[in-house]
C-alpha positions in Angstrom: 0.0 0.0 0.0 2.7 2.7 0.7 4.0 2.2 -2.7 1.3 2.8 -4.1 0.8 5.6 -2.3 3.8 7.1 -3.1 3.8 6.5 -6.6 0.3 7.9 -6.8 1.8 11.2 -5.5 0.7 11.7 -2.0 2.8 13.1 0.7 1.5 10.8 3.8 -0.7 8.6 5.5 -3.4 7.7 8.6 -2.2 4.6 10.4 -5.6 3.2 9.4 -6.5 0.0 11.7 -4.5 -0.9 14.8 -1.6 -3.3 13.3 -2.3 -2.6 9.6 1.1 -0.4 10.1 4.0 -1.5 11.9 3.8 -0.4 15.5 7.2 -0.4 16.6 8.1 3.3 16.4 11.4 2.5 14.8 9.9 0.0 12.6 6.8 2.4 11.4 9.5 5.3 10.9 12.1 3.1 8.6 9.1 2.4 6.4 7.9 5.7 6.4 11.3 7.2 6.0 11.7 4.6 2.8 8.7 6.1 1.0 9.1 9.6 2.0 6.0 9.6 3.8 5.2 11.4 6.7 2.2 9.6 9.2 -0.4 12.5 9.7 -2.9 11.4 12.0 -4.9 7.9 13.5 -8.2 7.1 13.5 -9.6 5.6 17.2 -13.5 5.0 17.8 -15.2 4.7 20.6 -18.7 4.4 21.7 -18.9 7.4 23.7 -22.6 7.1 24.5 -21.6 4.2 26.9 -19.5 5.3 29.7 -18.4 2.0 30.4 -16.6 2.5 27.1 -14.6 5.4 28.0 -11.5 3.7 29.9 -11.2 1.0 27.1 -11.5 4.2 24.2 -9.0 6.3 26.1 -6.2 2.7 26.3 -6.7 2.9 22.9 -6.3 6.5 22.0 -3.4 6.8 23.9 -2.0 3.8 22.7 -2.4 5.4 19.4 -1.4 9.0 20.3 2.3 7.6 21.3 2.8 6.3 18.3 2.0 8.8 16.6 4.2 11.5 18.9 7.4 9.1 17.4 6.9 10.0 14.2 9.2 13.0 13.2 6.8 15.3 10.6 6.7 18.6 9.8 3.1 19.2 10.2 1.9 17.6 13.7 -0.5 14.6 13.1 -3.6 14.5 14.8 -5.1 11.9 16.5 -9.2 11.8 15.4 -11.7 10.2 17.8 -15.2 9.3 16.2 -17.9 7.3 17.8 -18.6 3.7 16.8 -20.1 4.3 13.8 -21.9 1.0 12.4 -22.7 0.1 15.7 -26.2 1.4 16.3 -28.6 -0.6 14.3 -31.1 2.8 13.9 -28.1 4.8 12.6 -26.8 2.3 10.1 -30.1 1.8 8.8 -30.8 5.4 8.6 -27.9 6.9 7.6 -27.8 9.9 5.3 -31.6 10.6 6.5 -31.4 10.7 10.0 -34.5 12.5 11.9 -33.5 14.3 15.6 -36.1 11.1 17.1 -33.0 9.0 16.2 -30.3 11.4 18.1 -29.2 11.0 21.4 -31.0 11.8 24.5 -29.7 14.8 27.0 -28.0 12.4 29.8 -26.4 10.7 26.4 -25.0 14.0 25.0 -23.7 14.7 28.0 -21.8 11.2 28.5 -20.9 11.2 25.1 -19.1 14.8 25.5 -17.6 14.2 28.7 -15.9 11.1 26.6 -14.7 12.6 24.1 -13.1 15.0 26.8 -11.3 12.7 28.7 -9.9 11.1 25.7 -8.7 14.4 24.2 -7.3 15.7 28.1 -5.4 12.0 28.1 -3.7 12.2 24.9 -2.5 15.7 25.3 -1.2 15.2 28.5 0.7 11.9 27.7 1.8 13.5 24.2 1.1 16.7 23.9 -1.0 16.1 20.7 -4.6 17.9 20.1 -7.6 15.3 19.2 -10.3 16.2 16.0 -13.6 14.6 16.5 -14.3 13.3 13.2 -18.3 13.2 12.4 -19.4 10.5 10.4 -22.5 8.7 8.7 -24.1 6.1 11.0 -22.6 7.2 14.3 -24.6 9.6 16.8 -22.6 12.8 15.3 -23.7 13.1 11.6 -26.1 15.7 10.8 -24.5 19.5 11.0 -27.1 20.1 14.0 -25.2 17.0 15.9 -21.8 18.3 15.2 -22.5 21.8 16.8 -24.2 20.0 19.8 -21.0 18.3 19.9 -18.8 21.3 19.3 -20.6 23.6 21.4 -20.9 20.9 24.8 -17.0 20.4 24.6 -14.0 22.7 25.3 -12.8 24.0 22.1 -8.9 23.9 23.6 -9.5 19.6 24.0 -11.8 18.8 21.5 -11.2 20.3 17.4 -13.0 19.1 14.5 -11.8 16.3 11.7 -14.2 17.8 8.8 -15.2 15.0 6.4 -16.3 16.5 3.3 -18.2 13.4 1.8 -19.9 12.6 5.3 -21.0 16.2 5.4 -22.4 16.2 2.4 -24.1 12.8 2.5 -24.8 12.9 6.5 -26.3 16.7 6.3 -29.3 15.9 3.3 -31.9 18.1 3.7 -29.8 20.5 5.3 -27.6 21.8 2.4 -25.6 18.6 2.1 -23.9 19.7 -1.2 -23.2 23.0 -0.1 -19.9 21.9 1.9 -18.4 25.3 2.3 -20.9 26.5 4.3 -20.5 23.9 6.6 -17.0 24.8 6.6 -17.6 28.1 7.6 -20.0 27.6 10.0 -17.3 25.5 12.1 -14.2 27.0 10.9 -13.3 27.8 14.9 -12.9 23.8 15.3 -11.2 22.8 11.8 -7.9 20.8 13.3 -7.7 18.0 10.8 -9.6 17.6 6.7 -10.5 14.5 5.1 -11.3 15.0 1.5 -14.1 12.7 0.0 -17.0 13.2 -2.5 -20.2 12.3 -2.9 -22.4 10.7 -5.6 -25.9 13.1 -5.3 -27.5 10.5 -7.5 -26.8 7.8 -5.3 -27.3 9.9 -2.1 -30.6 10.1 -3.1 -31.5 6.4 -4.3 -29.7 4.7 -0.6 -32.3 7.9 0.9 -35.3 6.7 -1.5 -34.5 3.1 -1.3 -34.5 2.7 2.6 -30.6 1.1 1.7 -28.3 0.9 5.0 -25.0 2.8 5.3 -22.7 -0.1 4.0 -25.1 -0.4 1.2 -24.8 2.8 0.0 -20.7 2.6 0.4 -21.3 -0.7 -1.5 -23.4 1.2 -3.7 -20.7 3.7 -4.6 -22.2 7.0 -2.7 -18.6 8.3 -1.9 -17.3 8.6 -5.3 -14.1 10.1 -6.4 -12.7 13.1 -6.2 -14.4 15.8 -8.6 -17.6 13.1 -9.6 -19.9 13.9 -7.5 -21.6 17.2 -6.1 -18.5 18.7 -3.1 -17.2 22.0 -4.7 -13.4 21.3 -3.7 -12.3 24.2 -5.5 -15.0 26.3 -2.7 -13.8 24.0 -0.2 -9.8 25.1 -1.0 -10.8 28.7 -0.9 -12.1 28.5 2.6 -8.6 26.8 3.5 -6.7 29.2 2.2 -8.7 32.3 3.6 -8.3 30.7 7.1 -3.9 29.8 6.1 -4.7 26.4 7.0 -1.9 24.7 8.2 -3.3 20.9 8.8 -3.3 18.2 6.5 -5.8 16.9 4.0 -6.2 13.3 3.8 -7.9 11.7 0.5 -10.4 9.1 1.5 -11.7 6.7 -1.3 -14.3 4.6 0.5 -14.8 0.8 -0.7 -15.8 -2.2 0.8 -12.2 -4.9 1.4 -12.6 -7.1 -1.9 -14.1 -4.3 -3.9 -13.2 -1.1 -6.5 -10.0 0.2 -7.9 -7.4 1.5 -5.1 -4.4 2.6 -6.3 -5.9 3.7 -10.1 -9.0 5.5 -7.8 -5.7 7.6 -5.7 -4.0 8.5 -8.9 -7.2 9.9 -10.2 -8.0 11.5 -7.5 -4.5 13.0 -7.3 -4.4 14.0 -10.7 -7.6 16.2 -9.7 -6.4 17.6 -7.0 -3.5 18.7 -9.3 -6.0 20.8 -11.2 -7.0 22.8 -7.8 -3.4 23.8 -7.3 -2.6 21.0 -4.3 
């Protein structure tokens, strides 16, 4: 995978699942260091609604945080906490239309927020790294009214946001999906960490009509690639550069294991983002 990565033309890489990359520090950074490649951030969920989840989440986090902390970048990496999305039966199912009946209660908000806290307190203090809550289709943040209950319940110096530009558009629907840089702006205060992903409107709208679940409508082909479906990237890289962003951007290309075309799907979606001037 990393060389393909680095002959498709990217600059790093997520540590994706928990032993997909080496986890010796010195291991990970010898086959970093013999692609060029820079590690930029690590994706940990947890099932914050359950507080009996928390300890296990923040093992975890950490765990992943000091690995991370090794790596010698340029641009620090960020460690991004979601919840456990696919977990909820009523979420999967409904993902991409979710109605506030589905969302979480107050009690759960408030469990869910103090989790995400003490994950994001942890890591800093054993690393010195920030955390970006990433909010994502069939998980309890999804809809742009559950990310600012998210946002505005937690402190803004422990908890940033991971911005997903596919989930945004798929996971806000009725409420200006498409129109990503808006959603940009409104949370531009929280920004720490941007994944770049698209998404098919057409699709979008037969999983919505359908009644398909979330892994259906991956299956499906809802997050597309770069430039195919209905994200305005080139608005989306405007906002960046108004606010000097200094994070990464991380290209996501969703697909089932087994299924699509991963390394000709990263050099496409390269050779777009060669046409916005990244």
């Amino acid at each position: 995978m990393l060389d393909e990565l680095a002959a498709t033309g990217y600059a790093g890489t997520e540590l994706g699942d928990w032993g997909y990359m080496p986890t010796d520090p010195v291991v990970l950074a010898a086959e970093l260091g013999r692609h060029s490649l820079s590690v930029v951030g690590a994706f940990v969920s947890v099932a914050l609604r359950d507080p009996a989840s928390h300890a296990d989440g923040e093992a975890r986090a950490l765990r992943a945080a000091r690995l991370l902390a090794s790596a010698d970048g340029t641009v620090e990496p960020r460690l991004v906490l979601a919840d456990d999305n696919g977990g909820d039966p009523v979420r999967t199912q409904h993902a991409g239309r979710v109605t506030p009946v589905m969302g979480l209660s107050d009690d759960e908000w408030g469990t869910f927020a103090a989790g995400a806290e003490r994950i994001a307190r942890a890591v800093r203090d054993a690393t010195g790294l920030s955390l970006a809550f990433h909010h994502h289709a069939a998980g309890f943040v999804e809809t742009p009214r559950e990310i600012a209950r998210l946002l505005d319940a937690t402190d803004p110096d422990l908890v940033g946001l991971a911005f997903d530009t596919g989930h945004y558009a798929f996971g806000a629907g009725a409420e200006g999906g498409c129109d990503v840089a808006a959603g940009l702006d409104r949370f531009a205060g929280r920004v720490r960490h941007v994944h770049f992903k698209d998404c098919d409107p057409v699709v979008a709208r037969r999983v919505r009509g359908g009644g398909l679940d979330y892994f259906a409508a991956v299956r499906a082909g809802v997050f597309c690639e770069l430039g195919q479906g209905c994200v305005d990237f080139g608005a989306v890289c405007d906002r960046l550069c108004e606010w000097a962003y200094g994070g990464w951007i991380v290209v996501e290309q969703d697909v089932l294991p087994g299924t699509g075309t991963p390394r000709e799907s990263a050099r496409r979606n390269r050779v777009y983002l060669r046409t916005l001037g990244l």
